[in-house]
mmCIF file of the C-alpha atoms, coordinates in Angstrom:
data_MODEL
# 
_entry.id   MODEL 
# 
loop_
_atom_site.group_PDB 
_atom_site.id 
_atom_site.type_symbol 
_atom_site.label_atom_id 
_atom_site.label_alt_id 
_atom_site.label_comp_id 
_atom_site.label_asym_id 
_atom_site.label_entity_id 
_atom_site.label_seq_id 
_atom_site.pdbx_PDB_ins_code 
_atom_site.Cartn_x 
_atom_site.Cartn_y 
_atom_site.Cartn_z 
_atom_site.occupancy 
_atom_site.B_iso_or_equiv 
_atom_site.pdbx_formal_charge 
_atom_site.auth_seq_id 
_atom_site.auth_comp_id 
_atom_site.auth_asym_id 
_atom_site.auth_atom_id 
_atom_site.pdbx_PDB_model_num 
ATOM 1   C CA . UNK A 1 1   ? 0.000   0.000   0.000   1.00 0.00 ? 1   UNK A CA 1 
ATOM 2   C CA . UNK A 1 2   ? 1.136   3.441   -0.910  1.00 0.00 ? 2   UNK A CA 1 
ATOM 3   C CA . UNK A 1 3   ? 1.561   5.801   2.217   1.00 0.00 ? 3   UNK A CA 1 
ATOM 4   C CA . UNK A 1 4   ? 1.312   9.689   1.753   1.00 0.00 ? 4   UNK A CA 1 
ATOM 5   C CA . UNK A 1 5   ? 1.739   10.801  5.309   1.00 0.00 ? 5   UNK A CA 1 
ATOM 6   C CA . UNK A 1 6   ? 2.604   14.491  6.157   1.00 0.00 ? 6   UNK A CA 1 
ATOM 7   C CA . UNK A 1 7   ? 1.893   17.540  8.453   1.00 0.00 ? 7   UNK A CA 1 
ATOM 8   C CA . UNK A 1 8   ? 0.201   20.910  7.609   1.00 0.00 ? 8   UNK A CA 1 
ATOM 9   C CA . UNK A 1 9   ? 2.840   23.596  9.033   1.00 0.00 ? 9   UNK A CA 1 
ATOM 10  C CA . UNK A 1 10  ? 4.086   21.028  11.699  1.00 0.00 ? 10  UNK A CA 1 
ATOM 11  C CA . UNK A 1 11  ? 6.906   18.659  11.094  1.00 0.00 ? 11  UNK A CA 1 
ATOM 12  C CA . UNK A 1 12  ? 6.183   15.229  10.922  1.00 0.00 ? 12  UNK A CA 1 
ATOM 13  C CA . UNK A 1 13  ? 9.030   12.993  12.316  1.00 0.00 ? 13  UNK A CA 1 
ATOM 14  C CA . UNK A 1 14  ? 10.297  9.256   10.841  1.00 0.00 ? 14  UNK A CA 1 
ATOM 15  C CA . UNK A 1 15  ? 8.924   7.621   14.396  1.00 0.00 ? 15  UNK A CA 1 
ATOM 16  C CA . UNK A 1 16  ? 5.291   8.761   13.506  1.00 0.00 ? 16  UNK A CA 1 
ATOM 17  C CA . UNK A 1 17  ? 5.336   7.742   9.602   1.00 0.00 ? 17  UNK A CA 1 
ATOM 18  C CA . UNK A 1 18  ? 6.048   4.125   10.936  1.00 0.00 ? 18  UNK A CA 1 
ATOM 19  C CA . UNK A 1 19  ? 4.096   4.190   13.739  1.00 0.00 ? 19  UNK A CA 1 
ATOM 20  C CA . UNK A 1 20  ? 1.008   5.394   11.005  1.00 0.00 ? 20  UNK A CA 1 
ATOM 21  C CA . UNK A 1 21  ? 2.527   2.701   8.771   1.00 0.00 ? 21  UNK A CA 1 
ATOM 22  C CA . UNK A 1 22  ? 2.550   0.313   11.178  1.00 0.00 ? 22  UNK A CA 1 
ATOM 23  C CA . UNK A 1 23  ? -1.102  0.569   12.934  1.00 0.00 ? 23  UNK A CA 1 
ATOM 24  C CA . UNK A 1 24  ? -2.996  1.405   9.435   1.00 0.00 ? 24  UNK A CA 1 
ATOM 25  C CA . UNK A 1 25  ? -1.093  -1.930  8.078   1.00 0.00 ? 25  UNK A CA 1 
ATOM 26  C CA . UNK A 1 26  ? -2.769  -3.639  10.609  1.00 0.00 ? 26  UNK A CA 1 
ATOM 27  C CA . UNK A 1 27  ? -6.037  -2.545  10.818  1.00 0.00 ? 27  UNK A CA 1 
ATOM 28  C CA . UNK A 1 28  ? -6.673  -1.979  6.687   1.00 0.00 ? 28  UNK A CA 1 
ATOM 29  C CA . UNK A 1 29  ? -5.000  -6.205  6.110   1.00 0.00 ? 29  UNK A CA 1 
ATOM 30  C CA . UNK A 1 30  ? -7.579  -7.221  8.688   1.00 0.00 ? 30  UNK A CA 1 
ATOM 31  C CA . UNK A 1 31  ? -10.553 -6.103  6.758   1.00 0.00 ? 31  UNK A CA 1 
ATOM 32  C CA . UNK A 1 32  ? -9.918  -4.927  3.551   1.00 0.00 ? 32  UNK A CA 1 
ATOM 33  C CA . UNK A 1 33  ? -8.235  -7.218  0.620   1.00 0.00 ? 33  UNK A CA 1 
ATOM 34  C CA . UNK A 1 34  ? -6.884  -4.821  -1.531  1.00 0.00 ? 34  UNK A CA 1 
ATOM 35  C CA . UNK A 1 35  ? -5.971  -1.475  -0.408  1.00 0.00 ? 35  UNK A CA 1 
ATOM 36  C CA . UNK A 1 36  ? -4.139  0.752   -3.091  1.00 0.00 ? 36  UNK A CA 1 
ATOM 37  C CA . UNK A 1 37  ? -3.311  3.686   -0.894  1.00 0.00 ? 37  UNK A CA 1 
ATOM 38  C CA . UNK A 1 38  ? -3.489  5.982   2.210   1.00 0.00 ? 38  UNK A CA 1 
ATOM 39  C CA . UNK A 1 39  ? -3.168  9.545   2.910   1.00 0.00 ? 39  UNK A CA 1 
ATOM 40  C CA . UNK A 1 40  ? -2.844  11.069  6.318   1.00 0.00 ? 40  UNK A CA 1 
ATOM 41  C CA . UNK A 1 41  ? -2.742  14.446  7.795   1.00 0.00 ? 41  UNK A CA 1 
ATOM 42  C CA . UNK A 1 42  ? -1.744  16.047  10.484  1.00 0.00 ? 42  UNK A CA 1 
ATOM 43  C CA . UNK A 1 43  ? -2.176  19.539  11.436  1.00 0.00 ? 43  UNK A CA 1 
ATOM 44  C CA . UNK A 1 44  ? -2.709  21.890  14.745  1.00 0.00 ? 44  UNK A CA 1 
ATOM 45  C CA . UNK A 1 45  ? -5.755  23.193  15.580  1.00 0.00 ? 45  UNK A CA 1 
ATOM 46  C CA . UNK A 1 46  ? -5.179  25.536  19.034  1.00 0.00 ? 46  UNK A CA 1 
ATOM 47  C CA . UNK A 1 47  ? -4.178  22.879  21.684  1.00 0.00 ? 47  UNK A CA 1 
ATOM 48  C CA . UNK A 1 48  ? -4.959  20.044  19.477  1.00 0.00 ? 48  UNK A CA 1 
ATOM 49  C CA . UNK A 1 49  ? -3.682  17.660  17.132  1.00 0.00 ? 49  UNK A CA 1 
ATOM 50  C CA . UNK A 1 50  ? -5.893  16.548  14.532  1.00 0.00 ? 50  UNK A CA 1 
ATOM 51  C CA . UNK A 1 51  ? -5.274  13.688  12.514  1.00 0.00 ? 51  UNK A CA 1 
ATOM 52  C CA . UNK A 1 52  ? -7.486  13.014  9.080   1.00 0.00 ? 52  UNK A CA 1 
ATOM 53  C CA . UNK A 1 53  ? -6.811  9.691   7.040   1.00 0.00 ? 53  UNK A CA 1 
ATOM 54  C CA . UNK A 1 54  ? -7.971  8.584   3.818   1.00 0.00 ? 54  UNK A CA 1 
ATOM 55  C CA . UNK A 1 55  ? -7.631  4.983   2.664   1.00 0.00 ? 55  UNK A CA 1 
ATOM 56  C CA . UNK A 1 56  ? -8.879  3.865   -1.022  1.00 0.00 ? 56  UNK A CA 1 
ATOM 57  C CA . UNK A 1 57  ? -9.537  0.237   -1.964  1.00 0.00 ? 57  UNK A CA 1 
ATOM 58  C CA . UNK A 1 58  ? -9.347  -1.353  -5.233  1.00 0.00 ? 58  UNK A CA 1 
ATOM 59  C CA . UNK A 1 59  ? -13.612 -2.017  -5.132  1.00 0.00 ? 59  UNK A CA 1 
ATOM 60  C CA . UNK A 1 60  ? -13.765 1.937   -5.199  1.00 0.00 ? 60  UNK A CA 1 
ATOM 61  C CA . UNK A 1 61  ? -14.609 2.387   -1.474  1.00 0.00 ? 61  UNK A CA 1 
ATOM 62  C CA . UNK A 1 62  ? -13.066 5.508   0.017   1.00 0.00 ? 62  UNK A CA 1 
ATOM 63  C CA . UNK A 1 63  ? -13.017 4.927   3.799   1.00 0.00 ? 63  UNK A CA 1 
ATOM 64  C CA . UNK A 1 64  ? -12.417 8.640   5.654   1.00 0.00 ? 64  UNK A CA 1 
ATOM 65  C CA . UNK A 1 65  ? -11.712 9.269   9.606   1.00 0.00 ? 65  UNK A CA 1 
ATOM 66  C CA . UNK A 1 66  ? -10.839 12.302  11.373  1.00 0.00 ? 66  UNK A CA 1 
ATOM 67  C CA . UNK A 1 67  ? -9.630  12.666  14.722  1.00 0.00 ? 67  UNK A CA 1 
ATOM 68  C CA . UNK A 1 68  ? -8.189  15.096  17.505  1.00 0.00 ? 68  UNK A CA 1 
ATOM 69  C CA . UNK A 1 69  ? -6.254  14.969  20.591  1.00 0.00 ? 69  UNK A CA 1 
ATOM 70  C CA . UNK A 1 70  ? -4.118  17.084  22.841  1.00 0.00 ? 70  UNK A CA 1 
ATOM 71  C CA . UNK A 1 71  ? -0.982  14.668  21.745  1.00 0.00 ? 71  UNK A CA 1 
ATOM 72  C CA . UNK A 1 72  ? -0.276  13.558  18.019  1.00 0.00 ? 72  UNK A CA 1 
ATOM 73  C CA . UNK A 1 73  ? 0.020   9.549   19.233  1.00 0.00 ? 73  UNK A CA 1 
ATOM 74  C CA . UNK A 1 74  ? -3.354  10.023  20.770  1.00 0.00 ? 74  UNK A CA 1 
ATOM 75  C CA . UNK A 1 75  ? -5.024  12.234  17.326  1.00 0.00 ? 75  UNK A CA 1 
ATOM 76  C CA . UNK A 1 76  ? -3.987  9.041   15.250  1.00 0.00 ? 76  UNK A CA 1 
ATOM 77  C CA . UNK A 1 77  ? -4.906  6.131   17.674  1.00 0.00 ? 77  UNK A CA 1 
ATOM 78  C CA . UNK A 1 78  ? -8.444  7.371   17.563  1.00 0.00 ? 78  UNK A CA 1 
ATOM 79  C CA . UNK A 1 79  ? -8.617  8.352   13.893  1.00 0.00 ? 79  UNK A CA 1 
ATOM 80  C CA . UNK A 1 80  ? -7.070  4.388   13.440  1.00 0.00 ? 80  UNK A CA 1 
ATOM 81  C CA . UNK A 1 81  ? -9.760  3.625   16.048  1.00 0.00 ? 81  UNK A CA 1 
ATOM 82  C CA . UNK A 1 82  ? -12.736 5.170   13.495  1.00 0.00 ? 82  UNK A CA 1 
ATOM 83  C CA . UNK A 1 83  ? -10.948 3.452   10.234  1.00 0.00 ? 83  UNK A CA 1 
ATOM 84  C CA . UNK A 1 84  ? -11.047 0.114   11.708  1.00 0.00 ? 84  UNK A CA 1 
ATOM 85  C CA . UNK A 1 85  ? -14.477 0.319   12.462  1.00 0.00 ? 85  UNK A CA 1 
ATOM 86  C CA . UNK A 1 86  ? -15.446 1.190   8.973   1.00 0.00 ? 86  UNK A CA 1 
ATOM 87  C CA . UNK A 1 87  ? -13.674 -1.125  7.674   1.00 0.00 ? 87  UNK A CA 1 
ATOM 88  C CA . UNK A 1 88  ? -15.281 -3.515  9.826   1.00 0.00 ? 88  UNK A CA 1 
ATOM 89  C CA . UNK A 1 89  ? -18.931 -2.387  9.216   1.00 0.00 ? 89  UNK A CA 1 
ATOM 90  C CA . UNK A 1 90  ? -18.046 -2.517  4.874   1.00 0.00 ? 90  UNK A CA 1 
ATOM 91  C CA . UNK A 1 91  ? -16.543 -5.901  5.473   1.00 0.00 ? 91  UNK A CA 1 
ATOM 92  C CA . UNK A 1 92  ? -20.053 -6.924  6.969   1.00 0.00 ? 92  UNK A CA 1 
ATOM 93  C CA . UNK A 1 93  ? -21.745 -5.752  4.714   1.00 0.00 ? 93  UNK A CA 1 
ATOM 94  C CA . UNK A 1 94  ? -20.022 -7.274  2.079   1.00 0.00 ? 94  UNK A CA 1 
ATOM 95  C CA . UNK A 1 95  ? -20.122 -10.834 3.577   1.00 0.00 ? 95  UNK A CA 1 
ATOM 96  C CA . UNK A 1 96  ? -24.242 -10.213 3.968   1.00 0.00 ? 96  UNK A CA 1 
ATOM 97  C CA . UNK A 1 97  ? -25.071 -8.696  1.007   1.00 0.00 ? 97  UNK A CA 1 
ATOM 98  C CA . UNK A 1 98  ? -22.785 -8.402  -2.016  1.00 0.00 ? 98  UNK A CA 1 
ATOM 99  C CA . UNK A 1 99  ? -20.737 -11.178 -2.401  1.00 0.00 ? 99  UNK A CA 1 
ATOM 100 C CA . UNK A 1 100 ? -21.230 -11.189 -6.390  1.00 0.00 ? 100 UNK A CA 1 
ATOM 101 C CA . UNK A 1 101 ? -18.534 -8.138  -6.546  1.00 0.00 ? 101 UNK A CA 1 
ATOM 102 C CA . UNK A 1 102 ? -15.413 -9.932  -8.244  1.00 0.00 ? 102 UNK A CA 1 
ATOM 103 C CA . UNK A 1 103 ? -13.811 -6.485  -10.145 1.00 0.00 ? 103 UNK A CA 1 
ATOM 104 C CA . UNK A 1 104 ? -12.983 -3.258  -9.173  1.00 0.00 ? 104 UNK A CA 1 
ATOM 105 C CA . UNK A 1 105 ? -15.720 -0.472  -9.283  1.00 0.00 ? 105 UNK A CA 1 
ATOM 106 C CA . UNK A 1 106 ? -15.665 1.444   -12.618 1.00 0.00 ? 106 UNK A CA 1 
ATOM 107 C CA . UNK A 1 107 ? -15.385 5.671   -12.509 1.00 0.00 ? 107 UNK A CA 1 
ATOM 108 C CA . UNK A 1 108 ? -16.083 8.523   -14.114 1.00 0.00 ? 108 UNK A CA 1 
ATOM 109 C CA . UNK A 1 109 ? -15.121 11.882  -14.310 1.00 0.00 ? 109 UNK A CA 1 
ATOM 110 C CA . UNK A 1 110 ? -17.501 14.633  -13.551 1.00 0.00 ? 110 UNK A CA 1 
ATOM 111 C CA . UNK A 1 111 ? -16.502 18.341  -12.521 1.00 0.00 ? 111 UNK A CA 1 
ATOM 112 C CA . UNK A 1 112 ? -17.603 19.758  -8.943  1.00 0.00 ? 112 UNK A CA 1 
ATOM 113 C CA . UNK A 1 113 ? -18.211 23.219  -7.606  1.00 0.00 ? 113 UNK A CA 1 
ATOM 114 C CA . UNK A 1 114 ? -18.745 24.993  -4.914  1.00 0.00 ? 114 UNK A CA 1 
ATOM 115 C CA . UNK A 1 115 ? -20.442 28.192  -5.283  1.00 0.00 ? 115 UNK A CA 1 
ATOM 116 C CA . UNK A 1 116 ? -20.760 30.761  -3.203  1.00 0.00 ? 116 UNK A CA 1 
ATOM 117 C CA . UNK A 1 117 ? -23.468 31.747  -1.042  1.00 0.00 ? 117 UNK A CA 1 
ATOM 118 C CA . UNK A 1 118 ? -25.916 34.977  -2.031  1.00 0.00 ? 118 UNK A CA 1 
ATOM 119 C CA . UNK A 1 119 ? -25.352 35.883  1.773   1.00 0.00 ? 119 UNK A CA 1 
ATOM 120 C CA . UNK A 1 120 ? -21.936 35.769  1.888   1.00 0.00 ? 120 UNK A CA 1 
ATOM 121 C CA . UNK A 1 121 ? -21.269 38.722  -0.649  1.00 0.00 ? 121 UNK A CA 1 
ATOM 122 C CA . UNK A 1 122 ? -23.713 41.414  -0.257  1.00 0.00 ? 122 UNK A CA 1 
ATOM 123 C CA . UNK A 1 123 ? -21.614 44.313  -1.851  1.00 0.00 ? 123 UNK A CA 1 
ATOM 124 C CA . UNK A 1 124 ? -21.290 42.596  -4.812  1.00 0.00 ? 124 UNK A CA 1 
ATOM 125 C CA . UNK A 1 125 ? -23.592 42.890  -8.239  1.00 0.00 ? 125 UNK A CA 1 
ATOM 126 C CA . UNK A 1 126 ? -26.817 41.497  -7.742  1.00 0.00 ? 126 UNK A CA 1 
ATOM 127 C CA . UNK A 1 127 ? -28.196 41.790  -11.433 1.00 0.00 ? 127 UNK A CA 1 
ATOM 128 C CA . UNK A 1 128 ? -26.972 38.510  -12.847 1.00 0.00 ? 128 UNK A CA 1 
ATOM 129 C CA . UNK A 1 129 ? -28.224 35.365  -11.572 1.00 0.00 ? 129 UNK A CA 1 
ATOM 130 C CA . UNK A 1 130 ? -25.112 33.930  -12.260 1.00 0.00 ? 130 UNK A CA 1 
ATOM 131 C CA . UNK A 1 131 ? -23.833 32.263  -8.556  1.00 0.00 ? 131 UNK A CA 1 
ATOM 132 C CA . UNK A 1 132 ? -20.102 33.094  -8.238  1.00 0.00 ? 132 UNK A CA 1 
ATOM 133 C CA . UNK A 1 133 ? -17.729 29.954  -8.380  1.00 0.00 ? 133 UNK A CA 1 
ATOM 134 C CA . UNK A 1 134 ? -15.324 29.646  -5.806  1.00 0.00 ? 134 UNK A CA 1 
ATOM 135 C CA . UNK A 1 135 ? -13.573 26.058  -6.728  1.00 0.00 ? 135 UNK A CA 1 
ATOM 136 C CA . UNK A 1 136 ? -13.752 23.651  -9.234  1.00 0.00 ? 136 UNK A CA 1 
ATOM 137 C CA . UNK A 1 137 ? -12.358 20.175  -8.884  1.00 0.00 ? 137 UNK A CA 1 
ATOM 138 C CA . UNK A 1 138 ? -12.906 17.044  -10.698 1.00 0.00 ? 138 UNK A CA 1 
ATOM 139 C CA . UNK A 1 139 ? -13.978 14.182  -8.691  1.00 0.00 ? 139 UNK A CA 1 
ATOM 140 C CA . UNK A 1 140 ? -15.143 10.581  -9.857  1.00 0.00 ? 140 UNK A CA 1 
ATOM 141 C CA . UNK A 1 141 ? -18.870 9.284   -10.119 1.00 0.00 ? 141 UNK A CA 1 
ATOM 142 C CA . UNK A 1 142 ? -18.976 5.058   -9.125  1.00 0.00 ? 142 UNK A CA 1 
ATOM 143 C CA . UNK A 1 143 ? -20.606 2.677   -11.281 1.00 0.00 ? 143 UNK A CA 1 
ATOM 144 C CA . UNK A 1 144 ? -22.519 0.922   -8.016  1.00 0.00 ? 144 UNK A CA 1 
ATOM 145 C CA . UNK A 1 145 ? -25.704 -1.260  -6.872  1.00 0.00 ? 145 UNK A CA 1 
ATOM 146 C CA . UNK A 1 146 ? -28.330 1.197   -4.767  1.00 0.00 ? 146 UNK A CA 1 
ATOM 147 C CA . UNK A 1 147 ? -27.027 -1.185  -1.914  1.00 0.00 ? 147 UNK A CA 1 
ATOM 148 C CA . UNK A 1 148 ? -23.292 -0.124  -2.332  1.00 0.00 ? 148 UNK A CA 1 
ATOM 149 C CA . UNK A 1 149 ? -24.117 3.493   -2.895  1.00 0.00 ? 149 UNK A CA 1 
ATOM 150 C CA . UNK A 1 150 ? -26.222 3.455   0.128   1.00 0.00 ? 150 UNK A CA 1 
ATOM 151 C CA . UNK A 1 151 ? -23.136 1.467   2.026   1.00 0.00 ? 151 UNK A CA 1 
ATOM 152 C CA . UNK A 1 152 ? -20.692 3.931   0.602   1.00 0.00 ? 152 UNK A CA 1 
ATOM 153 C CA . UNK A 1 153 ? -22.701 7.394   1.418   1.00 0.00 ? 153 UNK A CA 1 
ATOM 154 C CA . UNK A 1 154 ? -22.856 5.591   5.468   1.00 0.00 ? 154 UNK A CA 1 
ATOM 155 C CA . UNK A 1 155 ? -19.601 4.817   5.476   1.00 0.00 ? 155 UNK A CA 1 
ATOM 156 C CA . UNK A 1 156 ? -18.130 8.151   4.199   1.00 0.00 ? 156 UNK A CA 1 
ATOM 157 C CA . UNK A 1 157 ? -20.796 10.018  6.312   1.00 0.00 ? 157 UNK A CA 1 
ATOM 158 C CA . UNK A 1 158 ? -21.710 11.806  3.386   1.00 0.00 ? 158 UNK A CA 1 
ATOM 159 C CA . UNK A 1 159 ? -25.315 13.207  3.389   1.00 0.00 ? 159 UNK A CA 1 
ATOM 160 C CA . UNK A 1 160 ? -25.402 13.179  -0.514  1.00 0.00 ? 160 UNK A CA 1 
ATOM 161 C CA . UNK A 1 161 ? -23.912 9.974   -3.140  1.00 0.00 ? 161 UNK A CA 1 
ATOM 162 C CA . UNK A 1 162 ? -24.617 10.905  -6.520  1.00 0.00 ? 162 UNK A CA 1 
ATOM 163 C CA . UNK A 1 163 ? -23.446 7.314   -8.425  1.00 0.00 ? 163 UNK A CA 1 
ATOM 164 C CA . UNK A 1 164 ? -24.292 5.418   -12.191 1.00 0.00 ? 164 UNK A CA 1 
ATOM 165 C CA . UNK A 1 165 ? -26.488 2.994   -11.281 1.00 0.00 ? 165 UNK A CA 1 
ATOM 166 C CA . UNK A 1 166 ? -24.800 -0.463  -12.829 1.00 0.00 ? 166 UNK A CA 1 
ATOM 167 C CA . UNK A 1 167 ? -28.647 -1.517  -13.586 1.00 0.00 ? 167 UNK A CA 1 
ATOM 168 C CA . UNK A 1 168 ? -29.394 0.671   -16.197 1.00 0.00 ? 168 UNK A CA 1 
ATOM 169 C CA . UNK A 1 169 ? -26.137 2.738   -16.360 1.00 0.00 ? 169 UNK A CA 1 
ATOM 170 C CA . UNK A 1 170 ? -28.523 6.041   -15.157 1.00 0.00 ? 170 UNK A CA 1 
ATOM 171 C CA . UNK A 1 171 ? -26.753 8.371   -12.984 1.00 0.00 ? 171 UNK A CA 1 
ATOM 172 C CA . UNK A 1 172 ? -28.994 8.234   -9.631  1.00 0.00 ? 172 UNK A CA 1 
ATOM 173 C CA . UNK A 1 173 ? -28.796 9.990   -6.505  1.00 0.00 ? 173 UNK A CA 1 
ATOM 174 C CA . UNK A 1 174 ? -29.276 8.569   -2.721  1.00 0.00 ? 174 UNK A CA 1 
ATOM 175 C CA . UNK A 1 175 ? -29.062 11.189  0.597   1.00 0.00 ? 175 UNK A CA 1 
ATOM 176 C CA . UNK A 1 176 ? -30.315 10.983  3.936   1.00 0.00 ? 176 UNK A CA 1 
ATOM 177 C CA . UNK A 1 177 ? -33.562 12.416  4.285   1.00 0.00 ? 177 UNK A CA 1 
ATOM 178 C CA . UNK A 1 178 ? -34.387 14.846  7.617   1.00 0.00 ? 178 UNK A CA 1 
ATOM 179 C CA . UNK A 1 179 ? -36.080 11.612  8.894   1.00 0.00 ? 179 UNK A CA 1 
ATOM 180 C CA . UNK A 1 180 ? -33.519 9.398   8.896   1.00 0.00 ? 180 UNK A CA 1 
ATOM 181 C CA . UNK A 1 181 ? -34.417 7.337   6.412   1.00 0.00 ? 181 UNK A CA 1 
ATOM 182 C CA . UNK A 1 182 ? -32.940 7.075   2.861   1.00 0.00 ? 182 UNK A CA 1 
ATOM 183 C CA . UNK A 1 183 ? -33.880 8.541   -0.474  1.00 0.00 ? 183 UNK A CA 1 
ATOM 184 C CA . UNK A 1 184 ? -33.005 7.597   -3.734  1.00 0.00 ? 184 UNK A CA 1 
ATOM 185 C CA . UNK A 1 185 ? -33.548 9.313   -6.721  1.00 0.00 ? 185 UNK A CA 1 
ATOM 186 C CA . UNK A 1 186 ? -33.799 7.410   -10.314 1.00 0.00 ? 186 UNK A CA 1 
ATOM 187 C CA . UNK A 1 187 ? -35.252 9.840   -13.314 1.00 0.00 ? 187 UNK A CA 1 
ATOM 188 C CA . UNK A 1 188 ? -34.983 6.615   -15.403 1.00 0.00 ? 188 UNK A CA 1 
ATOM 189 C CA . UNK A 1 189 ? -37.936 5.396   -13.232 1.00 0.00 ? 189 UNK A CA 1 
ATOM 190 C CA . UNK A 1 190 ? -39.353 9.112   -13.216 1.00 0.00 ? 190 UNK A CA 1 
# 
């Protein structure tokens, strides 16, 4: 597994890349297969350390945990902590319900924005309807079951998955509705 492990204006020492090394080895080989790589973060918020972690696995599951601490051991034992029990819950769910997954997920590229708010720029020209952008990155849409999407969107504690539904190759939409329940949106079906 690839390792990108580094510190946002703090100074990450050898002693904590293989400690990292060493615990995510452990916890990603005892429930995931085939992990391609890992990314970890550490930065300083105030008193605390906060430790974010990334880990991406050849069936196209991103599994995300973020964690903080007053020491930088302590950030990245309980982000580790939060991995391992995604990891766990997706293996689960994999022995109970989609066991028929033999390759890799397919992507595809899509473009995302983020625009900015009406509220946030009030001096600015209101005559065009135009929303301002303020980024624009490109991110990949999953060809997935509703089951997988719906496993995925949990597991990244997303409240939106917008995926290509391997059905009927439709790009369809599931989010959390305000009752806790799940939608799912198919215009195919429409």
């Amino acid at each position: 597994m690839l390792y990108q492990i580094s510190g946002k204006q703090i100074d990450i020492g050898d002693a904590l890349k293989i400690h990292v090394e060493q615990g995510l080895d452990a916890v990603v080989e005892k429930y995931a297969e085939r992990p391609t790589d890992a990314n970890v973060v550490f930065s300083r918020d105030a008193h605390e350390y906060v430790c974010e972690a990334t880990v991406h696995l050849s069936t196209g599951l991103t599994a995300q945990a973020r964690a903080r601490a007053t020491e930088i051991y302590g950030a990245f034992e309980q982000c580790c902590d939060k991995m391992e029990k995604q990891l766990r819950r997706y293996k689960r769910r994999l022995k109970n319900h989609h066991r028929e997954r033999t390759s890799p997920v397919e992507t595809i590229g899509a473009s995302t924005y983020i625009l900015a708010s009406s509220d946030a720029d009030e001096d600015t020209d209101t005559d065009t309807l135009q929303p301002i952008i303020v980024a624009e990155m490109e991110t990949k849409v999953p060809s997935l079951s509703v089951g997988e999407a719906v496993m995925q969107m949990e597991l990244a504690g997303a409240p939106i998955l917008v995926f290509r539904n391997e059905g009927h190759d439709g790009v369809n939409v599931v989010y959390r509705r305000d009752d806790g329940n799940i939608g799912w949106i198919d215009p195919r079906n429409a």
